[in-house]
N, C-alpha and C positions, 0 to 999 in steps of 0.2 A: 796080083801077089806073087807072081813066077820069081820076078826080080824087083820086090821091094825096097826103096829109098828107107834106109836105115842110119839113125844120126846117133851118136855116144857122146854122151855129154860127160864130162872129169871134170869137177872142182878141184882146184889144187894151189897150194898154198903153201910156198919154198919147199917144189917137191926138184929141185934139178936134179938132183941123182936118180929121178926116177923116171925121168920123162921116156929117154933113150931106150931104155930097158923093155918100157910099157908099150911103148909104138914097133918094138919088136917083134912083140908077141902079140900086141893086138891086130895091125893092121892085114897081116896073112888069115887071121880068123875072118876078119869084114871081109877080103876078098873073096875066100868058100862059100862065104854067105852070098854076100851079091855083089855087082860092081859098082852099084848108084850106094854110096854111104859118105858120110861125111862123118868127123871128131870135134866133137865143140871142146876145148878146153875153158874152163871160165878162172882165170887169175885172180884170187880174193884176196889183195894185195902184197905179194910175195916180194919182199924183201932182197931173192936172191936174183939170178939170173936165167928163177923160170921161166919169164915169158919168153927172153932174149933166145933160150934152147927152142921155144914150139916155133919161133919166129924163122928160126933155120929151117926146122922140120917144113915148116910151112911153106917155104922155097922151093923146096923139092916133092912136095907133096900138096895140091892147091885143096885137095879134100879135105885137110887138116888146120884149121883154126884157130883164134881165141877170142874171148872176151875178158880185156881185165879192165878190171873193178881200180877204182882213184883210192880207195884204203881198204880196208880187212872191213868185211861188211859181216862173215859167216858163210859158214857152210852150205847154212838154211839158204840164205839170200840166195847165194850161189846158183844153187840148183833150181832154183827161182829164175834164174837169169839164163841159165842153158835152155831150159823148157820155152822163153822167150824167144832166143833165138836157132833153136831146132827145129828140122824142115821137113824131118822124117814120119813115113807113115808108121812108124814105130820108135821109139826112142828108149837107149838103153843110158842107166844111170849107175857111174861106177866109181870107183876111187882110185887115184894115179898111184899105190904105195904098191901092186900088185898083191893084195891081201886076198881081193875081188878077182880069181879069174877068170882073164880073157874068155880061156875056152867054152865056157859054161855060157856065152850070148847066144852059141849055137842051139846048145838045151833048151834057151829061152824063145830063140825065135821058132822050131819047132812045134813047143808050145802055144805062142802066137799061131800059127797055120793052122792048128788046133781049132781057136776057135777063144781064147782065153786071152781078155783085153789086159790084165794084168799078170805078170809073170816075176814071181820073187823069189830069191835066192834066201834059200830058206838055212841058217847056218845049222850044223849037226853037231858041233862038238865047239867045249871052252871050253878046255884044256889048259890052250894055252896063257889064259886070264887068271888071275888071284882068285883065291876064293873071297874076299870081300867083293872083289870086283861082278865075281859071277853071284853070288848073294844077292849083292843087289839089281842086278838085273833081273832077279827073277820076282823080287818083290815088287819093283815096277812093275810089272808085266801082274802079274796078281791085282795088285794097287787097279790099275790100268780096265785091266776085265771088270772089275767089282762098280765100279765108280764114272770110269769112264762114259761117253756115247757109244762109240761103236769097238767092238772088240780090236783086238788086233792080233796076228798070226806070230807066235814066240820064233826068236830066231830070225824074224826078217826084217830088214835094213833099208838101207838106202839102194842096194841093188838088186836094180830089176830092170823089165820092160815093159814100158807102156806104149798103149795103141796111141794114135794119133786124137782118139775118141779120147779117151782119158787125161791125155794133155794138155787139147782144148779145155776140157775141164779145170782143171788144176790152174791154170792161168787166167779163170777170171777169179780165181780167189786173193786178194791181193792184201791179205791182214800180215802185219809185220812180225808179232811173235810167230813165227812158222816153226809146226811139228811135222815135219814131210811126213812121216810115217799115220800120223794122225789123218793126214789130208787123203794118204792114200788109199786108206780105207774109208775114210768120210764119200770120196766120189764114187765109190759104188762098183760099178762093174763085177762082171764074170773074172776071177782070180785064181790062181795056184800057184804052190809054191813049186820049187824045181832045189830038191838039197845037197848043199856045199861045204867041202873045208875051206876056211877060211886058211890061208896061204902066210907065210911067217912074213914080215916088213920086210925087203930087201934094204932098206938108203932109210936113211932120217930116224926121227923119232916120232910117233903119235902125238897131235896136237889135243886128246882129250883128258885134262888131268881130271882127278877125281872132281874137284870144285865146280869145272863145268859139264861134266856129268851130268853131278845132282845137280844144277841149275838147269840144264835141258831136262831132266826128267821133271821135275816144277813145271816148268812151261809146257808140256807136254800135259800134265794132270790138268793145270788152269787153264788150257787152250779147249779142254773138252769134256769139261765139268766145272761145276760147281760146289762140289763134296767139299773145297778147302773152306768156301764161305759158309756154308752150312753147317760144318761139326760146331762150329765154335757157337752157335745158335746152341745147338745140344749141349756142350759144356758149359753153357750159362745155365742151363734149367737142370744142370746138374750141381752146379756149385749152389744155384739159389734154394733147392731141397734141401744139400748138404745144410745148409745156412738154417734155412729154418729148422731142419732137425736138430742142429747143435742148440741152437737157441731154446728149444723146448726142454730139448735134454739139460742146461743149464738151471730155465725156470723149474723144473721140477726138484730138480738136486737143492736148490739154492733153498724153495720151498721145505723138505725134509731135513737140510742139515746145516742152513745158515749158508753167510756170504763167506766167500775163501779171499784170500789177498790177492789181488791181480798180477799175474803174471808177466813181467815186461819182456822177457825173449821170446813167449805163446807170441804174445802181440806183434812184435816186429818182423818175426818169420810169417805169419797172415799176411801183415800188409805188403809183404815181396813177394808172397807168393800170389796173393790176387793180381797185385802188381801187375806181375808179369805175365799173369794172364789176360791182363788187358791191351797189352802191351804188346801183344802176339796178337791178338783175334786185328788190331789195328792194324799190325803189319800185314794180315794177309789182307784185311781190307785195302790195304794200299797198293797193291800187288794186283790186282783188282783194276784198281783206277787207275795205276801206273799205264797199265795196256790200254785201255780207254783212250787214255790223254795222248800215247803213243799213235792210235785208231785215226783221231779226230784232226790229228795237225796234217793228215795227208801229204806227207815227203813220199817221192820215189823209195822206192826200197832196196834203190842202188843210184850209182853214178856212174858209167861209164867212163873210161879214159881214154880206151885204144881197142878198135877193134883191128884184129890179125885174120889175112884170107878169109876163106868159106863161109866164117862166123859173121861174117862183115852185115848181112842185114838181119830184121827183123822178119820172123815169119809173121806174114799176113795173115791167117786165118783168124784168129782173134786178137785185138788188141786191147788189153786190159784197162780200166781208168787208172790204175798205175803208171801206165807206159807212155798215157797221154798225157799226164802229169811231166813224165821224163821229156818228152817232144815239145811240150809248152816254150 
């Protein structure tokens, strides 16, 4: 561990204004650290002339990489697909926008030498977020603890470092909704965090609008509970009390003071609202068997197009039945 092989995996996805910038500041950090490191870029179908920038970088620098992806597969995928082909007795996972910084891998692998298989950048302040936006983070994160399997540490992301021990792991899990954060705490290990400001965007814009947010946070609840198919069990034996309480309450009334004229807006507004209580428990049922159906046709969980330098093979230490799938 004097001089550890240390590999940095960046998802990036039409970051060109940010590549140059990143490899500025990153690559003199990896040097202090050690001389054996390599940069995996993974290209999750960038539109611009990301890959064609790491392609130069990669000219002059053979420790620098890519793997890109034949269309926009996600984030998730993504770093699915670094952890495949990183080589490192330690792997750090980060974001090209410089939000994530550089300097902070040094904290991390410290930590590592420590003794700690997991290492996360624990964030200390949103600030610079909306308050809906921070709202709801925190309600996930509540949501998350209450219902969830395994807890998860508030503030921590997608960067960190993992040991070589942890990424063996993570890589035979090969289910296609992917919650990284959920995974990372699912595989266990000795963990802490190490805390950070999150750093202003220099280039581009955030690819998370609100929509796929809350769509990651859903998948993120459904990937690691069952709470969403259960309440609605509980709302049916709440509506069918309701039900039979009205109903008694009815006969008795009707009993003491005669029948009343039947109400046609009572009625119509019942039947939309059972409605659509039905209506809902089925869609989360479908949400359900959507991932299922997703589970069972076993596609790769990418397609490669073009591997760039250092990234060019596959690490051997485990090979996933996903990735066998891909070599078929």
């Amino acid at each position: 561990m004097a001089s550890p092989k240390l590999s940095v995996i960046i998802p990036v996805h039409n970051e060109s204004a940010n590549i140059a910038p990143l490899c500025e500041r990153l690559l003199p950090v990896l040097s202090r650290i050690t001389q054996d490191w390599e940069v995996v870029f993974v290209d999750d179908g960038s539109r611009d002339d990301t890959l064609d920038l790491i392609r130069d970088v990669s000219r002059t620098e053979p420790r620098i990489g890519a793997v890109s992806f034949s269309r926009n597969f996600g984030k998730e995928i993504a770093i699915a697909a670094g952890l495949d082909h990183a080589r490192g007795d330690a792997v750090v996972i980060m974001d090209a926008d410089l939000q994530h910084p550089p300097e902070m891998i040094e904290a991390f692998v410290e930590r590592w030498r420590e003794g700690f298989l997991m290492v996360y950048g624990q964030r200390t302040d949103r600030s610079d977020e909306t308050r809906a936006k921070r709202g709801f983070a925190q309600a996930f994160y509540k949501l998350f603890a209450r219902f969830g399997e395994i807890p998860l540490p508030e503030g921590a992301g997608d960067f960190r470092l993992i040991d070589r021990k942890g990424v063996d792991a993570l890589r035979t899990l090969g289910e296609k909704a992917r919650f990284s954060k959920g995974l990372y705490a699912w595989i266990g290990f000795k963990a802490t965090g190490v805390p950070f400001v999150v750093e202003e965007r220099r280039f581009g814009t955030t690819k998370w609008s609100f929509r796929k947010l809350f769509r990651f946070a859903f998948d993120g609840i459904a990937a690691f509970s069952t709470v969403p198919l259960r309440i609605w069990t509980y709302i049916g034996f709440l509506v069918s009390f309701l039900a039979i309480a009205t109903a008694l309450f009815f006969m008795v009334r009707t009993l003491l003071f005669g029948t009343d004229l039947p109400g046609f807006p009572s009625l119509i507004v019942s039947i939309m609202f059972f409605s659509g209580i039905q209506l809902m428990s089925l869609g989360i049922v479908g949400e359900y068997v959507g991932r299922i159906f997703a589970e069972v046709k076993r596609r790769p969980l990418y397609v490669v197009a073009e591997r760039v330098g250092g990234a060019a093979e596959v690490s051997s230490d485990i090979v996933p039945d996903t990735y066998r799938l891909r070599r078929a």
